[in-house]
BALOBA-1460 file (C-alpha; in Angstrom, 3 decimals):
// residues 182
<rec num="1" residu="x" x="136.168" y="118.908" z="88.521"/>
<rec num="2" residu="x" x="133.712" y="118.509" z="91.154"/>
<rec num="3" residu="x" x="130.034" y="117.870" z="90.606"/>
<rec num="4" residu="x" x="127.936" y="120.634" z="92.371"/>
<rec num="5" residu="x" x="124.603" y="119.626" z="93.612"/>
<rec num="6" residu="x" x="122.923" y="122.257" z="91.543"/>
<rec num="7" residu="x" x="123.526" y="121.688" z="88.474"/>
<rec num="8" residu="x" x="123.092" y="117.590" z="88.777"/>
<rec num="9" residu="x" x="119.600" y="118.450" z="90.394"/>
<rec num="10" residu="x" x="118.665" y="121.134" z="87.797"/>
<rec num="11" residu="x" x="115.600" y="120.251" z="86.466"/>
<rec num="12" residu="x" x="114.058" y="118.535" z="89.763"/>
<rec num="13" residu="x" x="111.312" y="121.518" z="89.930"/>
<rec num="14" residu="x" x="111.135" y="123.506" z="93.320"/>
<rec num="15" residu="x" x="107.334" y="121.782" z="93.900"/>
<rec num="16" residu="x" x="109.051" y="118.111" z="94.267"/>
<rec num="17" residu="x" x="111.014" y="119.361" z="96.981"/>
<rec num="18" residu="x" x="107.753" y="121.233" z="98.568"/>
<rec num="19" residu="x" x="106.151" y="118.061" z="97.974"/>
<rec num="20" residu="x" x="109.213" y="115.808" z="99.459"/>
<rec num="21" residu="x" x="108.797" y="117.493" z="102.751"/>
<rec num="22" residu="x" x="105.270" y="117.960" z="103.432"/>
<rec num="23" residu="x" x="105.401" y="114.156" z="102.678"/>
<rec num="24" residu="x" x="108.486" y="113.951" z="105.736"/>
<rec num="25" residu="x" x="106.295" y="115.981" z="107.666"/>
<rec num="26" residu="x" x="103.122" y="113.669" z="107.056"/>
<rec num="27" residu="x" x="104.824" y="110.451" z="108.088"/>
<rec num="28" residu="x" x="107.328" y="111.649" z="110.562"/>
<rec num="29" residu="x" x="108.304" y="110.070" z="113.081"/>
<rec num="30" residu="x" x="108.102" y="111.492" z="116.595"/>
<rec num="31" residu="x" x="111.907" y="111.819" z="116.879"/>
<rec num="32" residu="x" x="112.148" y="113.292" z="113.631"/>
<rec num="33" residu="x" x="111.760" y="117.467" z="113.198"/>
<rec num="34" residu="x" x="109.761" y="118.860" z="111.067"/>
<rec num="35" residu="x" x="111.410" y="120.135" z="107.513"/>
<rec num="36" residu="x" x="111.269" y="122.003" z="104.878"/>
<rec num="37" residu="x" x="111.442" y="121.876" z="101.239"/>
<rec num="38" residu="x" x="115.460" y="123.531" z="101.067"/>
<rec num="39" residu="x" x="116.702" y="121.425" z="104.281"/>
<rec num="40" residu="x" x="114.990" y="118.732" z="102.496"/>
<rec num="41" residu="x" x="116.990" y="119.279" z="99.639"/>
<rec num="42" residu="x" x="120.341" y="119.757" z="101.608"/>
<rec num="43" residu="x" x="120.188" y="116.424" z="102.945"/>
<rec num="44" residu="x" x="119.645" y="115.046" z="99.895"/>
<rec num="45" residu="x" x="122.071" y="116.660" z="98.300"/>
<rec num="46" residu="x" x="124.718" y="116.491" z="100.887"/>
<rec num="47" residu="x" x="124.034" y="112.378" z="100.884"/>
<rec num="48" residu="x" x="124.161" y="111.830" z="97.683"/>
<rec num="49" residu="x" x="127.314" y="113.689" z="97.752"/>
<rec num="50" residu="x" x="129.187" y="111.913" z="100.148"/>
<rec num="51" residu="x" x="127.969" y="108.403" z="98.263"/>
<rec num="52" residu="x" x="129.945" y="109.531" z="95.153"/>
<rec num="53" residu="x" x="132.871" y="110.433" z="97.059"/>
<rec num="54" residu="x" x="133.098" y="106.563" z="98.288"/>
<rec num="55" residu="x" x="129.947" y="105.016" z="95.993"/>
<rec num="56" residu="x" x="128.736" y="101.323" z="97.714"/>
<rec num="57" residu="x" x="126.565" y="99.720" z="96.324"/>
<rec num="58" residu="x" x="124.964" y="97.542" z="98.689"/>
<rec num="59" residu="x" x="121.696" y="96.311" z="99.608"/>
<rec num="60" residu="x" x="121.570" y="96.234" z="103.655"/>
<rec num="61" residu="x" x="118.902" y="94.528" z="105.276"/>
<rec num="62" residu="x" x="118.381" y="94.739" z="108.615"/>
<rec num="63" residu="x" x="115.741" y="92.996" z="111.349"/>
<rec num="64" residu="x" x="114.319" y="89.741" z="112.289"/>
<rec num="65" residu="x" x="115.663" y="86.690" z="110.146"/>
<rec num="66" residu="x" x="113.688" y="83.896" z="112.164"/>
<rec num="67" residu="x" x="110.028" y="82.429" z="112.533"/>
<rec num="68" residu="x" x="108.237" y="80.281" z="115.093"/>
<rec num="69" residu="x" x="105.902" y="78.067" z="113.990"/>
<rec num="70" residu="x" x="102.360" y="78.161" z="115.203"/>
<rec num="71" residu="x" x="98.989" y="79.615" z="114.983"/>
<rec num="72" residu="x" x="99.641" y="82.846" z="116.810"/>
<rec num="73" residu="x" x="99.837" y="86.429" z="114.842"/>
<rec num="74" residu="x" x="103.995" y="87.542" z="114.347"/>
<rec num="75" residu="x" x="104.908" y="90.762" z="113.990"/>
<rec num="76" residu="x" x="107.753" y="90.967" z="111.080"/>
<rec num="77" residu="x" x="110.661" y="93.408" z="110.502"/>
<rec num="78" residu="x" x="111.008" y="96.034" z="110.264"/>
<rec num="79" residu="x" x="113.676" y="95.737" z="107.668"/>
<rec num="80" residu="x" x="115.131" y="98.787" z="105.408"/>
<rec num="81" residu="x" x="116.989" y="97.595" z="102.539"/>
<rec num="82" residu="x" x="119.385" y="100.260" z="101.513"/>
<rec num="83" residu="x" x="119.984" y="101.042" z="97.744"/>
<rec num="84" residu="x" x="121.921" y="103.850" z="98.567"/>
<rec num="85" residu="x" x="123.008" y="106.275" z="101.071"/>
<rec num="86" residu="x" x="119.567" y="107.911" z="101.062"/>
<rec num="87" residu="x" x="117.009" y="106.003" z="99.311"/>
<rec num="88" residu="x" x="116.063" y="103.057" z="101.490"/>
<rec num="89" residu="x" x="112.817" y="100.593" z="100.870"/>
<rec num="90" residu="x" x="111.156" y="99.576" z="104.180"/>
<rec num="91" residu="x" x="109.213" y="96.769" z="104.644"/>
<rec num="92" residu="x" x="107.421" y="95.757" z="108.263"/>
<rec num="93" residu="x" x="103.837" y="93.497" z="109.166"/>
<rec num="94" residu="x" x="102.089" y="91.215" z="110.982"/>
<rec num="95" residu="x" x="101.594" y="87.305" z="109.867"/>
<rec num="96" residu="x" x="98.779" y="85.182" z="111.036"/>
<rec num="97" residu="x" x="98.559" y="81.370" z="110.266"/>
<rec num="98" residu="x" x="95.418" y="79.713" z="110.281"/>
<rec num="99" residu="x" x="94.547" y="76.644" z="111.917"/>
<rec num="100" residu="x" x="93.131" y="75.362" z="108.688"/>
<rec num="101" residu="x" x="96.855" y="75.509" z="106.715"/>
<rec num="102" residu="x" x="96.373" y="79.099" z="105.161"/>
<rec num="103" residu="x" x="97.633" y="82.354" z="106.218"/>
<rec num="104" residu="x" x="97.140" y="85.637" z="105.378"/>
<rec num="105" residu="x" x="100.187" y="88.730" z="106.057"/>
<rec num="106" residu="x" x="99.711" y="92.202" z="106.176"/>
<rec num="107" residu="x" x="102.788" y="93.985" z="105.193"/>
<rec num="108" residu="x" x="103.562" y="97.576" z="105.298"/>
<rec num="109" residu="x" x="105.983" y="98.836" z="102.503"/>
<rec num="110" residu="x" x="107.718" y="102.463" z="102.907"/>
<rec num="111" residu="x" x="110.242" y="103.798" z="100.361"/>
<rec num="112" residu="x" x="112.428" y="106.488" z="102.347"/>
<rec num="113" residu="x" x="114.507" y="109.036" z="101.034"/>
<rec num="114" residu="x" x="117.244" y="110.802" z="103.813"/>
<rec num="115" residu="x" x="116.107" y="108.192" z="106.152"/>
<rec num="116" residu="x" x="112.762" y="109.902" z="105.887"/>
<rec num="117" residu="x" x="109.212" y="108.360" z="104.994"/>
<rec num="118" residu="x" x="107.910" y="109.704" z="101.884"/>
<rec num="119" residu="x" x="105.458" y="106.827" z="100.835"/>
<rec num="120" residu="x" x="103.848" y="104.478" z="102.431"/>
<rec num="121" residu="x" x="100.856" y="101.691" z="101.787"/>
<rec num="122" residu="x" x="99.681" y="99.013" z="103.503"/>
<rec num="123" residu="x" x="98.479" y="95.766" z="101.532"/>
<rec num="124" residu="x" x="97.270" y="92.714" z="102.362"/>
<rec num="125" residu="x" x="98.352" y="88.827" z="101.082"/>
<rec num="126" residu="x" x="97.112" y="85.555" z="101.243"/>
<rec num="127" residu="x" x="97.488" y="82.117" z="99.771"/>
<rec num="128" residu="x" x="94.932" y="83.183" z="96.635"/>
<rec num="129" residu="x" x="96.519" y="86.900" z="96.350"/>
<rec num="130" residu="x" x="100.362" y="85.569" z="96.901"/>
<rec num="131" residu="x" x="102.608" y="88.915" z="95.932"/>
<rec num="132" residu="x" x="102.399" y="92.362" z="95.195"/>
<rec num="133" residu="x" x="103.831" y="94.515" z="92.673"/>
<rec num="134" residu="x" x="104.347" y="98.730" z="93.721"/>
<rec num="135" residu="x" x="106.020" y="101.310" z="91.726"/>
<rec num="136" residu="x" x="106.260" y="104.745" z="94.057"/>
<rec num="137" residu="x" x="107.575" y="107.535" z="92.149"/>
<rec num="138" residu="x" x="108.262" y="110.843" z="94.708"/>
<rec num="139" residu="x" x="110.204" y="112.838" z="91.552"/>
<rec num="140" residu="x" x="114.002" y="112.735" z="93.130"/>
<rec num="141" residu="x" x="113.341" y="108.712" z="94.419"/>
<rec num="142" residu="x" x="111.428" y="105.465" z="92.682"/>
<rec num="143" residu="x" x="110.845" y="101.730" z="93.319"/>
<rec num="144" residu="x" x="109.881" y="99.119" z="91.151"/>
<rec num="145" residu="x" x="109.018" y="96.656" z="94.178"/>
<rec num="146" residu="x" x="107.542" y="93.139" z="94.040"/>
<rec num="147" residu="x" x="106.999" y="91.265" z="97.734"/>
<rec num="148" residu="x" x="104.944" y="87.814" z="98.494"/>
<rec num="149" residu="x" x="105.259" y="84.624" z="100.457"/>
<rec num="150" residu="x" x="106.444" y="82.115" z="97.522"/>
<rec num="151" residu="x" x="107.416" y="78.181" z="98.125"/>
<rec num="152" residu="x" x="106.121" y="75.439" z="100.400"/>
<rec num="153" residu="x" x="108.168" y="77.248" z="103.539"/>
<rec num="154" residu="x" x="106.443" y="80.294" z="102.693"/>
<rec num="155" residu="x" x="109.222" y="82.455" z="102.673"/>
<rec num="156" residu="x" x="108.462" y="86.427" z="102.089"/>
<rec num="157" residu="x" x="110.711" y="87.479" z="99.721"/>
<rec num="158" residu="x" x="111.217" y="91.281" z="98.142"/>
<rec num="159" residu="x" x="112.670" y="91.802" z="94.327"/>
<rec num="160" residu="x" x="113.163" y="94.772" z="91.883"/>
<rec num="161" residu="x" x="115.023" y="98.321" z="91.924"/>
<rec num="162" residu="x" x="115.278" y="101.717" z="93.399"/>
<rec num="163" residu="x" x="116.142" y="104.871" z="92.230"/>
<rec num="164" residu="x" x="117.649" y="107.958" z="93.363"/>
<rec num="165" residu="x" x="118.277" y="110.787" z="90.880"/>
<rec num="166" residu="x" x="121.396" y="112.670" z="89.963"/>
<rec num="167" residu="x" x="121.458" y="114.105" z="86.839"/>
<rec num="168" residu="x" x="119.135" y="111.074" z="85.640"/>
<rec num="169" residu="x" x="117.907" y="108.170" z="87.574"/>
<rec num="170" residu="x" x="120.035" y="105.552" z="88.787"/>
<rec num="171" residu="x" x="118.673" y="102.327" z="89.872"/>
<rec num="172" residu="x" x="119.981" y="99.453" z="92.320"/>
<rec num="173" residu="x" x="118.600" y="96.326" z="91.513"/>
<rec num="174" residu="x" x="117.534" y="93.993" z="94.820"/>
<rec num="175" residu="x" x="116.396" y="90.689" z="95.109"/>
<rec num="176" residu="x" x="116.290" y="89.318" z="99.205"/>
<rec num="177" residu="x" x="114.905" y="86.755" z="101.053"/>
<rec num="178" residu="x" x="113.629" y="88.302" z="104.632"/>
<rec num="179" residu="x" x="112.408" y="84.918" z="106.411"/>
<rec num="180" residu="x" x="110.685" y="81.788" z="105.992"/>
<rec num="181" residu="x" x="107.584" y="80.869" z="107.942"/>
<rec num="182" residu="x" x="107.784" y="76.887" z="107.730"/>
């Protein structure tokens, strides 16, 4: 017997999808509609859906993979790294070596559900402050995300799980290496 979306989303109360969309709406981007809380919903549904129909579970990463060396700011990523169908963690920023040996990055971290932004934070890293740990919880999607510059070639690496519920959570763990700066 098929699964219908309502009943493994019962219990997901109607303010998370309210809440899921003025989020969408907040971070949009400007080839993205506006939406509302039930086409919100719909897509979600409708993805989740179709990834139990033919479930992969993959982690895609996708962007820049190389580095040049120097003392000049570098833009970074974007990358999305897929945990499923519609829950995606984004990660984009700007490095900037220092003539004296250090370096500081400033790195952008989104989690996505539907291909849509729903969280978003901006922190900053440096040789004393190496990695960052973030757990975003938006009700129907989590992370448990940890992302630094580790190792003599520097390399900025992300780790942990997302989450996308159905019936309960289910989690994708992730552990990549996005580039190395040395």
């Amino acid at each position: 017997m098929a699964t219908k979306p309502d009943d493994a989303l019962e219990g997901v109360p109607a303010r998370v999808w309210t809440r899921l969309a003025d989020l969408a709406n907040k971070y949009k981007s400007d080839d993205q509609d506006k939406i509302d809380a039930g086409a919100f919903k719909k897509l979600y549904s409708d993805s989740i859906e179709n990834f139990h129909k033919d479930p992969k579970w993959v982690t895609v990463v996708e962007g820049s993979d190389t580095s040049e060396s120097g003392v000049i700011d570098q833009i970074v990523g974007p990358w999305d790294l897929t945990v499923v169908d519609s829950v995606t963690v984004g990660v984009k920023g700007t490095y900037s070596p220092q003539s004296d040996g250090t370096w500081t990055i400033s790195l952008t971290l989104a989690l996505k559900v539907t291909g849509r932004v729903v969280w978003e934070t901006t922190y900053s890293l440096s040789p004393e402050n190496y990695y960052v740990r973030l757990q975003p919880n938006v009700g129907i999607a989590k992370a448990d995300v940890t992302i630094g510059l580790y190792g003599q070639k520097r390399c900025l690496q992300v780790s942990g799980n997302a989450c996308y519920w159905w019936f309960a959570y289910r989690c994708v763990d992730f552990n990549q290496t996005l580039l190395c700066f040395m």
